[in-house]
N, C-alpha and C positions, 0 to 999 in steps of 0.2 A: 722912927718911921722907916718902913721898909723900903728897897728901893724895887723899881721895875724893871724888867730887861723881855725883849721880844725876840724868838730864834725864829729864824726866817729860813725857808729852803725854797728849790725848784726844780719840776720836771723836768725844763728843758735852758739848761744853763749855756747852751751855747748862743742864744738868742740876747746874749748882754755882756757886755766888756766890763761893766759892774755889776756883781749881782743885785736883786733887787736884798732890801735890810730896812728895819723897821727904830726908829730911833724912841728915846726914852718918852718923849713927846708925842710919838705916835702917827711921827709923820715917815712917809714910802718914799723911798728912793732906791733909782736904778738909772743906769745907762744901757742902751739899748747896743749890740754890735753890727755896727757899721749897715748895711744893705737886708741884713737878716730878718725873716718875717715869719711870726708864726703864732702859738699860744703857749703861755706855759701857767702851771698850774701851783700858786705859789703855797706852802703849809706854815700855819703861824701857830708857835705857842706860846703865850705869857709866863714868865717865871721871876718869883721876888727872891731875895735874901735873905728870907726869913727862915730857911731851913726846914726840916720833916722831923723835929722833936717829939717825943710823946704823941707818936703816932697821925701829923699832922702833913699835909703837902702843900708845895710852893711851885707847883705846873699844874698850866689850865688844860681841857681837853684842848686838840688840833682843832683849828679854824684854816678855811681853801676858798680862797679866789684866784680867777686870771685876769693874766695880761697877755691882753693879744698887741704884739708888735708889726707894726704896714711901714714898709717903706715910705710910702705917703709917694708914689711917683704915680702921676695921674697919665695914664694910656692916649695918645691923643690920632686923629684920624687924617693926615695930611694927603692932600689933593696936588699933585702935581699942576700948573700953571704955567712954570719957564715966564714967570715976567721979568727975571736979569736977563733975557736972551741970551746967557751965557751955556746952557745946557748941563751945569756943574748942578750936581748933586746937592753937595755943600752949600752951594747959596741958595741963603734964607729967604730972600725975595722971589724965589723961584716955588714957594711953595703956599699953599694956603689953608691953615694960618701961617705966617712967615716962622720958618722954625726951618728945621735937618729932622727927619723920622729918626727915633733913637732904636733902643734894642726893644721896648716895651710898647711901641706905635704900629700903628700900619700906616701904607702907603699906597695911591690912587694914582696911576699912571693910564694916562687914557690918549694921549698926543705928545710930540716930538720927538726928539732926540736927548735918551738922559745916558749921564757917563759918570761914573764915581772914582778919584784916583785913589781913594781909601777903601779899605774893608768893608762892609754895611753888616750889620745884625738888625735886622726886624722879627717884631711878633708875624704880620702878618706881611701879604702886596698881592693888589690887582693890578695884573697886568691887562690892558684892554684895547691896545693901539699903538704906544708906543713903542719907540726900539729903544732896550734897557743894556747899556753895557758897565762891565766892573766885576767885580768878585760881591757877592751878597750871601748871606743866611739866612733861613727862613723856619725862626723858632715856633711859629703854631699853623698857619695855613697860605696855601698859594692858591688865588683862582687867577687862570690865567686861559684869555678867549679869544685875542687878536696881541698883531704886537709881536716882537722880536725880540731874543736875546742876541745880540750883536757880539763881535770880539772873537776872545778866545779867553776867557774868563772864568771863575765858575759860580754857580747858583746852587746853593746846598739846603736840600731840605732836611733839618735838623730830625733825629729822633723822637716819636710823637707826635711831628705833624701831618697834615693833610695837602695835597695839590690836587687838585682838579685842571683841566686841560680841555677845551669842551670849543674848539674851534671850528667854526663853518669852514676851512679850508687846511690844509695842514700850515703848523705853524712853527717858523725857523728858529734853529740858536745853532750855533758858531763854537760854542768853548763847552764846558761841562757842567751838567745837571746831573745833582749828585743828590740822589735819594736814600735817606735812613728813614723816612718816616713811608707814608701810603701814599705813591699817584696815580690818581685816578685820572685814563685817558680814554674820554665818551663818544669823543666825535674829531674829527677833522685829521689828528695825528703828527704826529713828531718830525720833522721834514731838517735832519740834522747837515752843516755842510759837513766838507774835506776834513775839517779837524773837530769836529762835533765828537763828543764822549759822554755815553748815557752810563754811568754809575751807577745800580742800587747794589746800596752795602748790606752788608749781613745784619739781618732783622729787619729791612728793609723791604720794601710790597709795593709791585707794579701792578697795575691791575688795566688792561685795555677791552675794554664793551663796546666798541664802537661798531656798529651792522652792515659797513660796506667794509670792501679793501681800502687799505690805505698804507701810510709807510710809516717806517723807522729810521730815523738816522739813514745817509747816503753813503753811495762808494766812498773810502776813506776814512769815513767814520768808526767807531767803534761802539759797541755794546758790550758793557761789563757787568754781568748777574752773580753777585753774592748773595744774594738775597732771595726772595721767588719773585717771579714775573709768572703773569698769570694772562692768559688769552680767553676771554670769555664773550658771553651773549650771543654770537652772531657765530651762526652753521654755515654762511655762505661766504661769509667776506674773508679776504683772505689778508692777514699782515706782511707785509713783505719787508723784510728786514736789511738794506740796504749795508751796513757795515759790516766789518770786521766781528765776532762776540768771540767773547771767553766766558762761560761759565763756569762757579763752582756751588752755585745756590741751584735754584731747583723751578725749572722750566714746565706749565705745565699749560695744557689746551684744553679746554674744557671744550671751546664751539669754533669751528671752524679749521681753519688752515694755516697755519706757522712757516714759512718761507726763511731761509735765511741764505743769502747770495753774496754774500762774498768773504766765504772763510770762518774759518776760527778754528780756539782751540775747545773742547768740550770736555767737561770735568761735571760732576753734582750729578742730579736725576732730572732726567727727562721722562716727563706721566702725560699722556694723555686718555681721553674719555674716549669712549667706545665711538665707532666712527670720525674721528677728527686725527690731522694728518702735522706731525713737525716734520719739512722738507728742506732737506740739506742739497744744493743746488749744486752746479756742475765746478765747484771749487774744488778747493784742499782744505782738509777738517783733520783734528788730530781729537784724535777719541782718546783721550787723558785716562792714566789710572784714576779707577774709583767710578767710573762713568756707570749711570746705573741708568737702563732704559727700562719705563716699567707701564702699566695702564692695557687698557683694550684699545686705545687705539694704534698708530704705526707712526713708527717715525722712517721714513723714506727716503734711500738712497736713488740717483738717478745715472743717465748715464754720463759721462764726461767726469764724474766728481771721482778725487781720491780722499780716502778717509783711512787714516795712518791709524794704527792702538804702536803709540811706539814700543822700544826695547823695554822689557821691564812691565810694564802696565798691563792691566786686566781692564778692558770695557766687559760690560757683564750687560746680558741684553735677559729680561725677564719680563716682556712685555711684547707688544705689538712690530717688526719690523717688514718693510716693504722693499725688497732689495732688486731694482727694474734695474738698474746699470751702473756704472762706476766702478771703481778697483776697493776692495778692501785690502790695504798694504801693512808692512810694519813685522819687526819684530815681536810684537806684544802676543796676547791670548786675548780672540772676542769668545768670550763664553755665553754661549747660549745657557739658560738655566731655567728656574722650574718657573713657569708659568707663563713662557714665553713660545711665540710663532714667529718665525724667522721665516717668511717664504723668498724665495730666491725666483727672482723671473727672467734676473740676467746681468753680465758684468762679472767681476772676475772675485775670487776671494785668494789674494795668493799670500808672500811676503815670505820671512825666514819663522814669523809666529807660529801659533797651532789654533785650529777651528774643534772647539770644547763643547759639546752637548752633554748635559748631566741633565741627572734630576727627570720631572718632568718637563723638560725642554724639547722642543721640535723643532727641526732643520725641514722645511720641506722645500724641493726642488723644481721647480714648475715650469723654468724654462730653460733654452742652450743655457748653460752656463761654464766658466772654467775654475778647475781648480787649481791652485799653486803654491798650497802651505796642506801639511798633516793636519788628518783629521781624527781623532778622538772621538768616538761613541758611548757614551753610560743611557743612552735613552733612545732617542728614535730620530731615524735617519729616511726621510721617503723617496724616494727617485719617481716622480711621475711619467705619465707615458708622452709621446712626441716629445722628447727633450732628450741631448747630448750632454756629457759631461766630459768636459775632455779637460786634460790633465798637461800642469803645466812643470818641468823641471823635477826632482826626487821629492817626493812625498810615500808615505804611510796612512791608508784607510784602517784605523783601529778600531772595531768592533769589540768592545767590550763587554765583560759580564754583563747579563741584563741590559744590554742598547740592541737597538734592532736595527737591522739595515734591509731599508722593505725599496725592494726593487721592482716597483710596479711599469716602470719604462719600456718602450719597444723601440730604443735606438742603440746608443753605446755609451756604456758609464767608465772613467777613466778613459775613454781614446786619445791618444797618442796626439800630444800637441807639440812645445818644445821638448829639448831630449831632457831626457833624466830617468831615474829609477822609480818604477813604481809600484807597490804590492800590498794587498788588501789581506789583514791578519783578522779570523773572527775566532772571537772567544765569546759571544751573545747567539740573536740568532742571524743569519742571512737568508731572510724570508723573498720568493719571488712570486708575484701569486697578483688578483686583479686585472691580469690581463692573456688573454691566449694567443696574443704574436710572440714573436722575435726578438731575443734581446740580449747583447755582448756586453762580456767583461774581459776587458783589457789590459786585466793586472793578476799576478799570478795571484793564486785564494791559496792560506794557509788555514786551515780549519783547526782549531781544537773545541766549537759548538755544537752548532745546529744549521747544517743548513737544510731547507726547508723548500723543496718545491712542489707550490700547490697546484700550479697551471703556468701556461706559456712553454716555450721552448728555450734555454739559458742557454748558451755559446761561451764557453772562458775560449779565450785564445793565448791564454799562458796557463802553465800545469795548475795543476789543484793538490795540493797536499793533506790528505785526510790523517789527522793524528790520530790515536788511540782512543784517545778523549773525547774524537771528533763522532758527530750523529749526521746521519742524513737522512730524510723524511721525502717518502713522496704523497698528496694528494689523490685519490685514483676513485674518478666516478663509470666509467667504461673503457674503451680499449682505444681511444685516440687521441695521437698523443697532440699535447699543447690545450685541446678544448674539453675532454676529457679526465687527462691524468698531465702534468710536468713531466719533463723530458729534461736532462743534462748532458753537452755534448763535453768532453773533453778533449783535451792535445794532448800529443807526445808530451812525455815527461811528467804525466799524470800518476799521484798514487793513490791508492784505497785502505782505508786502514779503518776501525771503529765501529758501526752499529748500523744498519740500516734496515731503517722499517717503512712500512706502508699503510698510509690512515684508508682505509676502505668502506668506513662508515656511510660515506654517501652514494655506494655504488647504487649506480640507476638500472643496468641493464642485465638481463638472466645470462650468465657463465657457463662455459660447456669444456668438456674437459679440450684440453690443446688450445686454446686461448693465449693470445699472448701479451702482455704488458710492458711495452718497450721503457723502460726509466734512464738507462747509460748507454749512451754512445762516445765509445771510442778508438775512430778508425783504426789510429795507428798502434794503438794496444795502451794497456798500464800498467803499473805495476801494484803488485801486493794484491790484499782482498779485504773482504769487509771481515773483521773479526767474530762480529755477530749479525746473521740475517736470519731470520725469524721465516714462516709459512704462514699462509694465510687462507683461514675459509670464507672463502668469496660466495656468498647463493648458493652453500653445499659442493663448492669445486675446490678443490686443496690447488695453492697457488705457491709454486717455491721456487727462489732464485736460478738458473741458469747462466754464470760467466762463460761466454763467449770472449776469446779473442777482439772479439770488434765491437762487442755491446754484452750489457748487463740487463736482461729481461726476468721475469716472474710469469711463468708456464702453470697456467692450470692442469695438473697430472692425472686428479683422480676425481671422481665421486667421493662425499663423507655424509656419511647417513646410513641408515638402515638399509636394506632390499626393497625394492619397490616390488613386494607381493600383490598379484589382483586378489582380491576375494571373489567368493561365486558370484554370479552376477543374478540380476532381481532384478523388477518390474514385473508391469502387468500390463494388460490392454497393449496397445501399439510402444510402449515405453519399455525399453532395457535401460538400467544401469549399470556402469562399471567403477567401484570402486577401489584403493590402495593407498596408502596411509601418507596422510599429508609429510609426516615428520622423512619421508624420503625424499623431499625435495623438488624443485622444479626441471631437476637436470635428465627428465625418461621422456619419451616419445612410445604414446599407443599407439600400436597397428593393428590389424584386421587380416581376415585371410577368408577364404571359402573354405579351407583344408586344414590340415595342420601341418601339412607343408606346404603351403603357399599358393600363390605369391603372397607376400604380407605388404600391406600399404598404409603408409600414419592414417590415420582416423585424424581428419581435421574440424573440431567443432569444439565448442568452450567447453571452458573445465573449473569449476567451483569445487570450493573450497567449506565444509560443512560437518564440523564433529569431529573435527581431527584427522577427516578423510578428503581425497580428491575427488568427486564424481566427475561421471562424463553420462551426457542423457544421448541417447540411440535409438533407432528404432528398430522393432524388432522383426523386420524382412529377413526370412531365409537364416539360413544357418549360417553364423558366421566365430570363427576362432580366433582368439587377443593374445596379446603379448607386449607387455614395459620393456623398450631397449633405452639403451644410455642416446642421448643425444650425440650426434656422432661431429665430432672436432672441428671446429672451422678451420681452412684452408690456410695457412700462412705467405703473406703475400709481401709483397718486396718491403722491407725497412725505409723508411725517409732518412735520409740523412741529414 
C-alpha cells in the first residue's frame, strides 16, 4: 500500500510561531504568533510513495485555503465615573464597566479630576469636562470640547490619527500636545499656560477653521511646526499666537490673519493666499537658513520687531512681503527672488549681510525708509516719490546687469545718516522718469550702463563717473526742463566718458533753429567728454551737442529739408492760393508785402496740408508780393540751475 504525505506552504509566515502542516491523517495544525493578526493563504499538495515509473505521477494539483488570525481582544468603551473617589486612573472601580482603558479602548471623561502615574496608550478619548493629567497616546482619534489637560505632561496624537477640538470657549493644557497625526481646531481654541508646547511633527496637520479671533498657546509657551499648520475658513478672525514658535514645516493662511507675538525662530515656508496676512509682532524673530516666503499674500513686518537672517543663512523671500517697521538685522542675505513684492513702507533693512534682488523679484520703496547693509540688483529696484532713503554706516548700491534702479522719488536716496562710506555702482539701467520734481543722489554714481533720464530734475551731490561702457539717455518732448525733457545736475569732481543720446520720439512742440535743450549742468565744470554724441533731426531742425563750461545743451543749428520754394500762385473769384512743398518742413514763416521791397509782414492765417504741398487760402485784394523765411530763433533766457 502506498503511503500519503501532504506539503503545506504559506503566504504569510510570519503570522505563526508553527507553521501551519497537514498530518498523514489529514488533520491541520498551527500555532499562531503571539499578538499577530492577518490572513495567510495556505497551498496544499498530496503526494504518495509510489513514485513516476513508466510514465506515471504521485502529486496532486495545488489545493488554497486561509487562515485569517484576530487577536481575539474585544475593544471596549469605558466611561469615567470616579466611584473610588480616588481620581487614579488605574483603579478599576473608577470606571464603568470596572476595568483601566487598554491600548485597544476608548475612553469617556466628562467630570472630575483624572491623574495617571503610568503611561496610557488608547485607541481613542473624549475629553468633555474633565481635567485630564499624565502622559497619554492617542493611537486613532481625540474629540475633545470642554475640560483640561492639567500638569506638564504630554498627550501624543499617534500617526494616523484624528483630533478635533471644537470648544465653546478656549480650552487649556499645561504640558504638551504632540501631533503626528490631523488636529482639527473648529471653534473655541487652544489657550496654552507658561509651560504649554504645541508639537506637530513632521507628516503631522494642524488645521484651524474657527470664524472669529481666537488664541494659541500664551506668553511662555511654545509652538513647534515640523509639520504644516494650516489657518483656514474665516477672512476675518484673526489667530493670535501667544508663544514662543520655531518652524521648519510649512505655515500656511489660507483665510484671514496669522499673528505671532512673542518671538521665535523661523525656518520651512511660509505661503499664504492672495489677501491674507502672517504678522510677526513687535519681538525678535530669526529668519533661519532655508526660510522660504512664498503665496500672494504678505507676511508683515511691523514696527518695534527685529528680525535677524543670521551669519551664514539665506531667507529667500519669493512671495508677498509688507515691511511697515522694525529692523531687518544679521549677518545673513534676505534675498528677494522671482515672484516676489517686498514693499518697504518703513523701518530699517541694515546688519553686516547684503539685500539680494534677482530674478523677477521686486524691492519697492514706498516709504522713509533706512538703509544699512549693501544692496545688490539683478532685477528691479523702485524708489517711489514722497519717500527718503537715508543711509546708514558703509554700504554699496550694486546695480547689476539687467537690474533697474528706477528712481521715481522727489526727496533724497541714500542721505546721509550715520557716518560711513557710500557709492552707488551701475552696470544695469539707472532709470529716473515718472515724476517732474526734484530729486538727490547722495552717493557718488559710477556708471558703466545706462543711465536713463526721462523727466524730473536729478541732483548727485557726489561726482558721477561715466566709463567708457557707460550710456546716458535723455527723454526730450519740448524745451523744459524736468516737465518736458530730464535734466542732470552734477558736482565737482564729475566725469563724462561713453555715449549719449536723445530719445525725441515724443517731441510735442514745432523747433526753430537756436532752440535750446538744456540736459547737464555742471556749475563747477568736469572733466573728459562724452566719446560719442550723435545729432539729431528734431521737426526738420538739426539739434547737436554744445559743451559749455558750465552745462551740456543740444542747440538746434540748422534747417534739414529741401528749400521751401512758393510755386505760382492760383485761384480764382475772391480766393488766391499759395502753395510750397510739404517735405520742407514746418520751420518757414509767409510774409506779404505791397512791393517787392517791403515792408513784408507773416501772413497770419492756417495752413493745410494737401498732396504733398502746404497751402495757405487768401484773398485776392490788391496786389500783394510772398516770400518763405526761416522761422527766426527763439531768445535764449537765463539757465535754471
Amino acid at each position: 500500500m502506498q503511503a500519503l504525505e501532504f506539503s503545506v506552504t504559506s503566504s504569510n509566515p510570519g503570522l505563526f510561531s508553527t507553521q501551519p502542516s497537514i498530518s498523514r491523517a489529514g488533520t491541520l495544525t498551527f500555532t499562531a504568533a503571539g499578538t499577530a493578526a492577518g490572513v495567510a493563504v495556505v497551498t496544499v499538495r498530496a503526494q504518495d510513495d509510489g513514485g513516476t515509473a513508466n510514465g506515471g505521477t504521485n502529486q496532486s494539483a495545488p489545493q488554497t485555503f486561509n487562515i485569517t488570525v484576530s487577536t481575539g481582544v474585544v475593544a471596549t468603551a469605558y466611561t469615567w465615573v470616579g466611584g473610588a473617589g480616588s481620581g487614579s486612573w488605574h483603579n478599576v472601580t473608577n470606571w464603568s464597566p470596572n476595568g483601566v482603558p487598554g491600548p485597544n479602548d476608548s475612553a469617556i471623561l466628562s467630570m472630575g479630576t483624572v491623574a495617571t502615574t503610568n503611561a496610557v496608550t488608547l485607541k481613542s478619548l473624549t475629553l468633555a469636562g474633565a481635567s485630564l493629567d499624565g502622559n497619554h497616546t492617542i493611537s486613532s482619534s481625540l474629540v475633545w470640547s470642554s475640560g483640561s489637560l492639567t500638569g506638564t505632561n504630554v498627550l501624543a496624537l499617534a500617526a494616523g490619527s484624528t483630533a478635533t477640538v471644537s470648544g465653546t470657549g478656549s480650552l487649556s493644557y499645561g504640558g504638551t500636545l504632540r501631533n503626528a497625526g490631523t488636529l482639527t481646531v473648529s471653534s473655541g481654541g487652544l489657550a496654552g499656560g507658561t509651560t504649554a508646547r504645541l508639537e506637530n511633527l513632521a507628516g503631522g496637520v494642524i488645521n484651524y477653521t474657527i470664524t472669529q479671533t481666537a488664541p494659541l498657546t500664551q506668553a511662555g509657551g511654545w509652538l513647534a511646526n515640523h509639520g504644516t499648520f494650516n489657518k483656514l475658513t474665516s477672512t476675518s478672525g484673526s489667530l493670535i499666537v501667544g508663544s514662543f514658535v520655531t518652524n521648519t514645516g510649512t505655515i500656511h493662511i489660507d483665510a484671514g490673519t496669522m499673528v505671532l507675538t512673542n518671538g521665535g525662530a523661523l525656518g520651512g515656508l511660509l505661503t499664504n493666499s492672495s489677501g491674507q496676512v502672517l504678522q510677526l509682532d513687535a519681538s525678535s524673530y530669526d529668519l533661519m537658513d532655508g526660510l522660504l516666503v512664498r503665496g500672494s499674500g504678505v507676511l508683515r513686518f511691523i514696527a518695534g520687531g527685529t528680525y535677524t537672517v543670521p551669519t551664514g543663512a539665506t531667507a529667500t523671500i519669493s512671495g508677498g512681503v509688507q515691511h511697515l517697521g522694525g529692523t531687518i538685522a544679521g549677518g545673513g542675505t534676505l534675498l528677494v527672488t522671482s515672484n516676489s513684492s517686498y514693499v518697504w513702507n518703513g523701518g530699517e533693512i541694515s546688519g553686516s549681510g547684503s539685500l539680494l534682488v534677482t530674478n523677477s523679484g521686486q524691492l519697492q520703496i514706498n516709504g522713509s525708509v533706512t538703509l544699512g547693509r549693501s544692496l545688490q540688483n539683478y532685477a528691479t529696484v523702485v524708489w517711489h516719490s514722497g519717500t527718503t532713503v537715508t543711509a546708514n554706516g558703509n554700504l554699496t548700491v550694486n546695480n547689476e546687469v539687467g537690474g533697474t534702479l528706477d528712481l521715481r522719488g522727489d526727496g533724497t536716496f541714500l542721505a546721509d545718516g550715520t557716518a560711513g562710506t557710500r557709492a552707488i555702482v551701475n552696470r544695469g539701467t539707472l532709470v529716473r522718469r515718472f515724476n517732474t520734481g526734484a530729486a538727490t543722489l547722495s552717493a557718488p554714481v559710477t556708471n558703466f550702463g545706462l543711465v536713463d533720464i526721462q523727466s524730473g530734475i536729478l541732483t548727485l551731490t557726489q561726482p558721477l563717473i561715466s566709463q567708457a561702457s557707460g550710456q546716458m539717455s535723455f527723454t526730450v518732448s519740448g524745451l523744459t526742463p524736468g516737465t518736458q525733457h530730464g535734466r542732470l545736475v552734477l558736482p565737482t569732481g564729475s566725469s563724462l566718458d561713453g555715449t549719449l543720446a536723445l530719445n525725441t520720439a515724443g517731441y510735442a512742440t514745432t523747433p526753430v533753429v537756436g532752440d535750446i535743450i538744456e540736459i547737464l549742468s555742471h556749475p563747477s565744470g568736469v572733466s573728459g567728454s562724452f566719446a560719442s554724441a550723435g545729432s539729431y533731426n528734431v521737426g526738420g531742425v538739426l539739434f547737436t551737442l554744445e559743451s559749455l563750461a558750465d552745462r551740456s545743451r543740444y542747440v538746434g543749428t540748422s534747417i534739414i529739408g529741401p528749400a521751401a520754394v512758393i510755386a505760382p500762385g492760383t485761384g480764382s473769384g475772391s480766393e488766391r492760393q499759395i502753395r510750397w512743398p510739404a517735405s520742407a518742413g514746418a520751420n518757414w514763416t509767409l510774409e506779404s508785402a505791397p512791393t517787392v521791397l517791403g515792408p513784408w509782414t507773416p501772413v497770419v492765417v492756417p495752413t493745410v496740408v494737401e498732396n504733398g504741398e502746404r497751402i495757405v487760402h487768401l484773398p485776392t485784394t490788391g496786389t500783394r508780393f510772398y516770400r518763405l523765411v526761416p522761422i527766426a530763433p527763439r531768445p535764449e533766457g537765463p539757465v535754471p540751475q
